[in-house]
Structures are given as C-alpha cells and as structure tokens.
VOSE-657898 format. One record per atom (N, C-alpha, C): residue number from 1; residue in one letter; chain; x, y, z. Coordinates in Angstrom, 2 decimals. Layout:
     n   res   chain         X         Y         Z
   NUM     A       A         X         Y         Z
...
***
This chain:
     n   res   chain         X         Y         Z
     1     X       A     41.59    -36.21     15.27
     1     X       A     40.32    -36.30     15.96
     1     X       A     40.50    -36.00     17.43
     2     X       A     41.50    -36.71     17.79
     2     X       A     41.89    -36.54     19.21
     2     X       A     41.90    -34.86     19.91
     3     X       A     42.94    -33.86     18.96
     3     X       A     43.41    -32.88     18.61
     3     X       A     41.61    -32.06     18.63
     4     X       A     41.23    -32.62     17.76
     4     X       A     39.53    -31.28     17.45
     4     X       A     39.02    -31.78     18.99
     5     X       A     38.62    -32.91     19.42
     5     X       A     37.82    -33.19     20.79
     5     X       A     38.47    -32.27     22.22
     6     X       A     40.19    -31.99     22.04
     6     X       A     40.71    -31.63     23.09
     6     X       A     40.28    -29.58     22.79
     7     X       A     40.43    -29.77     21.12
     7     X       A     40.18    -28.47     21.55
     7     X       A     38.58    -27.70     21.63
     8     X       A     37.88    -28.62     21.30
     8     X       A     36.36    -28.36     21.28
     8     X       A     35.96    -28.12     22.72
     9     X       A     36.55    -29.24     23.77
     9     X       A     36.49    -29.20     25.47
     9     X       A     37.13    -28.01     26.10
    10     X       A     38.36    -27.33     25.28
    10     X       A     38.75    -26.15     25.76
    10     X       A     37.66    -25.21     25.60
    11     X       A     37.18    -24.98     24.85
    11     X       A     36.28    -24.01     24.24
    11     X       A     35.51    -24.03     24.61
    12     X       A     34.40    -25.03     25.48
    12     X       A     33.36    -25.06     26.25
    12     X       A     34.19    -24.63     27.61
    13     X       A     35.04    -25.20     27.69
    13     X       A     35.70    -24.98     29.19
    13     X       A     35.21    -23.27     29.97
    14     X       A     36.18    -22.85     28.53
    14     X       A     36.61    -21.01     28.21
    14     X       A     35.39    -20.85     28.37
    15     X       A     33.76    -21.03     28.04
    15     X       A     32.62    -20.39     28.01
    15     X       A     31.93    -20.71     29.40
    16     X       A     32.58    -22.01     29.77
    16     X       A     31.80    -22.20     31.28
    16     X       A     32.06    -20.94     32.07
    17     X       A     33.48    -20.58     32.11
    17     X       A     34.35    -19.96     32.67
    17     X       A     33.98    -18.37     32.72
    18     X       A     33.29    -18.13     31.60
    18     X       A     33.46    -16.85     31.07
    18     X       A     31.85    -16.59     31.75
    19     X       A     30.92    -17.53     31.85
    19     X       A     29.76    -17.15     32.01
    19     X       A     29.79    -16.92     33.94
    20     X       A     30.68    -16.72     34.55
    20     X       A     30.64    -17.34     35.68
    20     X       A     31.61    -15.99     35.90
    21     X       A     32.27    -15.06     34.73
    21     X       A     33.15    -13.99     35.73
    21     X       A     31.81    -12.99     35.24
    22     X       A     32.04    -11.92     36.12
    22     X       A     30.91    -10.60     36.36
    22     X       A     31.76     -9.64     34.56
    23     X       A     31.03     -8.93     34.36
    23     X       A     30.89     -8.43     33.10
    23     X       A     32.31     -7.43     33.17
    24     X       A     32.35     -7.35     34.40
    24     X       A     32.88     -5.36     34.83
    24     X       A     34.48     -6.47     34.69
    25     X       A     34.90     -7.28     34.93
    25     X       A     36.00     -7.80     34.81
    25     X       A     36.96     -8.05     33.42
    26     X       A     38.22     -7.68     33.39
    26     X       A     38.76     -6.97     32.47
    26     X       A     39.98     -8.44     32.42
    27     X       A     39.49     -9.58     31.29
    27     X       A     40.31    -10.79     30.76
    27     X       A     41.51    -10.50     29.97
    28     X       A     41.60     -9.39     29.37
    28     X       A     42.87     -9.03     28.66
    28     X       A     42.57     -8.70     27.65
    29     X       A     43.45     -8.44     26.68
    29     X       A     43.49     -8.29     24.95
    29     X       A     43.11     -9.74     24.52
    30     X       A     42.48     -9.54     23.47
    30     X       A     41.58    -10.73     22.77
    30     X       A     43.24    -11.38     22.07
    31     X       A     42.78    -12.97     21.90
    31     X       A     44.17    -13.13     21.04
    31     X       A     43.65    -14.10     19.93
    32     X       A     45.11    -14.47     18.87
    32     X       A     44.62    -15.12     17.60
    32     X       A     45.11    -16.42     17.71
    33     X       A     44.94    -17.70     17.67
    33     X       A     45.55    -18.84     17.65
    33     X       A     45.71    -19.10     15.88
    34     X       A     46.59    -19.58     15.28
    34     X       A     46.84    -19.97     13.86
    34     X       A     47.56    -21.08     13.90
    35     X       A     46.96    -21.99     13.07
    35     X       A     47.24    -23.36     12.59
    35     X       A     47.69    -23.12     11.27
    36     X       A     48.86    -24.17     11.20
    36     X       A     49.05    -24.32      9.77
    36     X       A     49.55    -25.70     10.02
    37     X       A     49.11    -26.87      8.58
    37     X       A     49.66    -28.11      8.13
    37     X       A     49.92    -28.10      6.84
    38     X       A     51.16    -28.52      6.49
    38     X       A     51.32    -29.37      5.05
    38     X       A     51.62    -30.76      5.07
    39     X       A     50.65    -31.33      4.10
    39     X       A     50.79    -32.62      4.17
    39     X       A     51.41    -32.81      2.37
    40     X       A     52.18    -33.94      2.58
    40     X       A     52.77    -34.27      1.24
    40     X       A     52.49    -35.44      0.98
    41     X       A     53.24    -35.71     -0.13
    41     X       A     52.84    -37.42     -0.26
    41     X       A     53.30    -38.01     -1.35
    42     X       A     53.86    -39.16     -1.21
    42     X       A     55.27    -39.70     -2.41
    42     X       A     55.08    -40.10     -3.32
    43     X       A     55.70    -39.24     -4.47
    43     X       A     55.15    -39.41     -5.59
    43     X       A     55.45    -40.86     -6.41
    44     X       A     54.30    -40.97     -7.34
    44     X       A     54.28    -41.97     -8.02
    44     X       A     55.75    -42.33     -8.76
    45     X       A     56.19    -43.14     -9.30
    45     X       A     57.24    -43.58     -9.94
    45     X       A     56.86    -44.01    -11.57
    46     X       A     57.38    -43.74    -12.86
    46     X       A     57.31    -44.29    -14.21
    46     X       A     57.74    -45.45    -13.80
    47     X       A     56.87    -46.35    -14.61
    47     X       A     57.33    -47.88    -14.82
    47     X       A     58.49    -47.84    -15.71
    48     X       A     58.95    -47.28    -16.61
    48     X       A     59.95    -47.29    -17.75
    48     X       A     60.68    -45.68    -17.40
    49     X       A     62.03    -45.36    -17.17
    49     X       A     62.10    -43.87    -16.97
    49     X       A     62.49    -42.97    -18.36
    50     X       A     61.78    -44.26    -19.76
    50     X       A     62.26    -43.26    -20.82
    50     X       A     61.09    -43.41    -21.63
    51     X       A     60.29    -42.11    -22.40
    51     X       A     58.77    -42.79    -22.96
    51     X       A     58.75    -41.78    -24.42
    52     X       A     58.49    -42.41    -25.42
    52     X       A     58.92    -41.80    -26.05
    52     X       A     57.48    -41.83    -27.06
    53     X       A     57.02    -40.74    -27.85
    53     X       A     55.54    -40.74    -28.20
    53     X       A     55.84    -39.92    -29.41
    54     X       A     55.45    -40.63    -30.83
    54     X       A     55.42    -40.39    -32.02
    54     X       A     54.40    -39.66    -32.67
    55     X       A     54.43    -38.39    -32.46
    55     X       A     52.99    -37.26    -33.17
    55     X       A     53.11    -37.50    -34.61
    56     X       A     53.79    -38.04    -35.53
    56     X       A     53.58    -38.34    -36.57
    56     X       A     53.85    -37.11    -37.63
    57     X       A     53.55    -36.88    -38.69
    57     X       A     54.29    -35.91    -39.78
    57     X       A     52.93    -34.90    -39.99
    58     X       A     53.21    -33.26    -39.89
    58     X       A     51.79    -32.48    -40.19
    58     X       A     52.63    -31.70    -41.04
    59     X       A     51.82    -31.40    -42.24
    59     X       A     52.05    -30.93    -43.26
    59     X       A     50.72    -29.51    -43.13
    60     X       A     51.40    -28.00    -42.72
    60     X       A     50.73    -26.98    -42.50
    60     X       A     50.52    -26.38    -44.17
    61     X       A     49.46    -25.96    -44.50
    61     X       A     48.97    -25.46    -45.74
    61     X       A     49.01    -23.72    -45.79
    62     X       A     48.48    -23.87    -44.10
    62     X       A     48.54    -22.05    -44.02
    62     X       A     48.91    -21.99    -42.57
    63     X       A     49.41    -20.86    -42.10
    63     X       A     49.58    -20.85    -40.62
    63     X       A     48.35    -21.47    -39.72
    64     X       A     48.84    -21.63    -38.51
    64     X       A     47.80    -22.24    -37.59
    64     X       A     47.87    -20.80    -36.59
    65     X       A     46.87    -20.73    -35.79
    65     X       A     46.44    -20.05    -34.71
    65     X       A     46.89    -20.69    -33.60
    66     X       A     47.15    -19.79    -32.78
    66     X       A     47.90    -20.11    -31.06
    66     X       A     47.20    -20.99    -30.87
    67     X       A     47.32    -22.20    -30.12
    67     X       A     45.92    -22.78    -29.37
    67     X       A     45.50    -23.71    -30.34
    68     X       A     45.79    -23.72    -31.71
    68     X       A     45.11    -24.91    -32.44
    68     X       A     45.65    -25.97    -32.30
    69     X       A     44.57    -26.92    -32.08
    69     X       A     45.32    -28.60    -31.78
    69     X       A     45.44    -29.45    -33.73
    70     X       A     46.33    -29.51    -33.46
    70     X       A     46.95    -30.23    -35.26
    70     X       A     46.90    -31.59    -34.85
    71     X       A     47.18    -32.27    -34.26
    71     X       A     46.99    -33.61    -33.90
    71     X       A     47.45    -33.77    -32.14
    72     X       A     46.34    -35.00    -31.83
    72     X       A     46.09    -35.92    -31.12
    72     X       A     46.31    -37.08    -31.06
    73     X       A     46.83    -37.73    -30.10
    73     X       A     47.96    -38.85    -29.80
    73     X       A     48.03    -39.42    -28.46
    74     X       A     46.85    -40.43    -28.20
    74     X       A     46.66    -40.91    -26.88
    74     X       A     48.05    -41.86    -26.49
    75     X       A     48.14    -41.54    -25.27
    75     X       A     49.55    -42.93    -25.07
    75     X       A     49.15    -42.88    -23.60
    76     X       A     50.18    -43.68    -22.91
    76     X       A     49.66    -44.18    -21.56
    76     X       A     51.02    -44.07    -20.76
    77     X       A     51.70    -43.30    -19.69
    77     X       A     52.47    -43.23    -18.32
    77     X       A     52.06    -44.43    -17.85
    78     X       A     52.98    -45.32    -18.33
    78     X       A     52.87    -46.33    -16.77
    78     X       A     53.61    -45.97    -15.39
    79     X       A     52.57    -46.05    -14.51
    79     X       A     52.94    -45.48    -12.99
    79     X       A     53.00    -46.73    -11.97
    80     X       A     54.00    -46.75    -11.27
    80     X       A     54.25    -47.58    -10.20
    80     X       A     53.94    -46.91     -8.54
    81     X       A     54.06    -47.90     -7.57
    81     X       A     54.38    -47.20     -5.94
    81     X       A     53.27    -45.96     -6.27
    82     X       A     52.10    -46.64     -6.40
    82     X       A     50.79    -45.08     -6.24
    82     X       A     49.61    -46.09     -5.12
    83     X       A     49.84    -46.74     -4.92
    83     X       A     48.97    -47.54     -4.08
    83     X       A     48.36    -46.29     -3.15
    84     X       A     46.33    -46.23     -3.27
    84     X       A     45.89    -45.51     -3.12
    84     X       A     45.48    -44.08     -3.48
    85     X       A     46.66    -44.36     -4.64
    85     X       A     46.34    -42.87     -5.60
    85     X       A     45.19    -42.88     -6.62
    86     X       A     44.38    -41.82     -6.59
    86     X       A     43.37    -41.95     -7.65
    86     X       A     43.52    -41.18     -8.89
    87     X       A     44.09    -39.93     -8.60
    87     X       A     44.18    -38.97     -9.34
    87     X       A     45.58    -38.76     -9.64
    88     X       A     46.20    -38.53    -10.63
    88     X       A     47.79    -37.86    -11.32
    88     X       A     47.66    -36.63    -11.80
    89     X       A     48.77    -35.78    -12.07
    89     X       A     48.43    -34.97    -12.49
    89     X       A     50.13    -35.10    -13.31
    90     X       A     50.22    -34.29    -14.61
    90     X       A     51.07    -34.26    -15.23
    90     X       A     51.84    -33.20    -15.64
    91     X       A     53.34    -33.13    -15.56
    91     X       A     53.61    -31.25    -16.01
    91     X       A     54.24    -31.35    -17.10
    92     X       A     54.59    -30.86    -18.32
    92     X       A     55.31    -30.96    -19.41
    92     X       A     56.47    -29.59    -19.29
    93     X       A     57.60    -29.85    -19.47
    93     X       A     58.51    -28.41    -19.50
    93     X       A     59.47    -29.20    -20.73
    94     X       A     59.70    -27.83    -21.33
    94     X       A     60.96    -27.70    -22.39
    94     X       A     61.30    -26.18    -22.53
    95     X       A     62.03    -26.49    -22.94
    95     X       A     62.58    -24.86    -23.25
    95     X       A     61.66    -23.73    -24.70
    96     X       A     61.65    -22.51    -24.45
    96     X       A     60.57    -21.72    -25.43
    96     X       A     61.10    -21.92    -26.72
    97     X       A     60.24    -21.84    -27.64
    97     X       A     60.59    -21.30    -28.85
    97     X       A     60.72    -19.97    -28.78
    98     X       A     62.36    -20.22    -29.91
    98     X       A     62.50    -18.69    -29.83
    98     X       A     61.97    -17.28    -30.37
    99     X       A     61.14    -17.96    -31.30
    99     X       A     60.18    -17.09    -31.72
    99     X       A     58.74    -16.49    -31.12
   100     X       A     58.60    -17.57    -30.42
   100     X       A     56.65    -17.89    -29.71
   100     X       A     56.77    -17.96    -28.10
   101     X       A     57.41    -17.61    -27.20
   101     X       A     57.91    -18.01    -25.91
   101     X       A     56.88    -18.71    -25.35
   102     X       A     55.75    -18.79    -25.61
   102     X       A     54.66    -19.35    -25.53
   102     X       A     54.39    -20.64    -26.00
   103     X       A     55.34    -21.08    -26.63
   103     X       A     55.58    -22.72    -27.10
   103     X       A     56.84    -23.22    -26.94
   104     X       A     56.52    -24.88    -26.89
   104     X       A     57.65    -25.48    -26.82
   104     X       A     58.33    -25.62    -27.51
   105     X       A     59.89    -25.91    -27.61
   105     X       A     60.61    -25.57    -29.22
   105     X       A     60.83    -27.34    -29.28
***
C-alpha cells in the first residue's frame, strides 16, 4: 500500500511537472518501468505420510474407452500446518503404461 501511494504521488508529481514545461521542450526517449513478484507459500503437510486407497476388483466384459470412469472411491488427505488455507490442489504421478502412455501403469 505504502509502495502504490509513493508511486501514485510520483505520477501526479511527473504531470504537475510536465504541465508546467513548454511543448517545444525535448524530455528524452519515453521509458518502460517493469515489476515483477512471486509470492509462494508453505505447503500443507499429510497427517499420515503413507495413504493407501482400495479401488476394489473390476471385472471388464469388453474394452473400456480412454476416459471411462470404472469406479469411484471417495477417501480423504488428511492435511496439517494449512492454517488459512482454503483451497488444495492435488497432483497424482506414476510412471506410463507401456502400452497407453496416457495412463498410469
């Protein structure tokens, strides 16, 4: 806040300034100012660091299609040290099948 007020006062400053030199006067090459921030932020922690989730036995009759869901299986990440977190987000990695690189083996 501090930072936007100091530079909002520059910027009026620059226009007081500017209205006050004669037209025919030659300020320089125009220039670019660029900001950049990354902000991070520490990630949550598993309550347990081993979780282990039972999809149960599917018995295929005929092939399935890319993309078809065969079963569903709610379970729950317990998450620690998120104080103030609202949102998670989750990534799954394994290695491809060697047939489908597009699935997990």
């Amino acid at each position: 806040m501090k930072f936007k007020l100091l530079l909002h006062s520059g910027i009026a400053s620059l226009s007081l300034v500017a209205c006050g030199v004669s037209a025919a006067t030659d300020l320089g090459p125009v220039g670019d100012i660029h900001f950049s921030i990354t902000i991070t932020t520490k990630a949550c922690e598993m309550e347990k660091s081993d979780l282990e989730v039972d999809m149960g036995t599917m018995t295929l009759q005929k092939p399935a299609a890319v993309g078809t869901v065969l079963s569903k299986k709610d379970f729950t990440i317990e998450l620690k040290e998120c104080d103030g977190i609202s949102k998670a987000t989750v990534e799954m990695d394994s290695q491809s099948d060697s047939d489908d690189d597009s699935m997990f083996a």
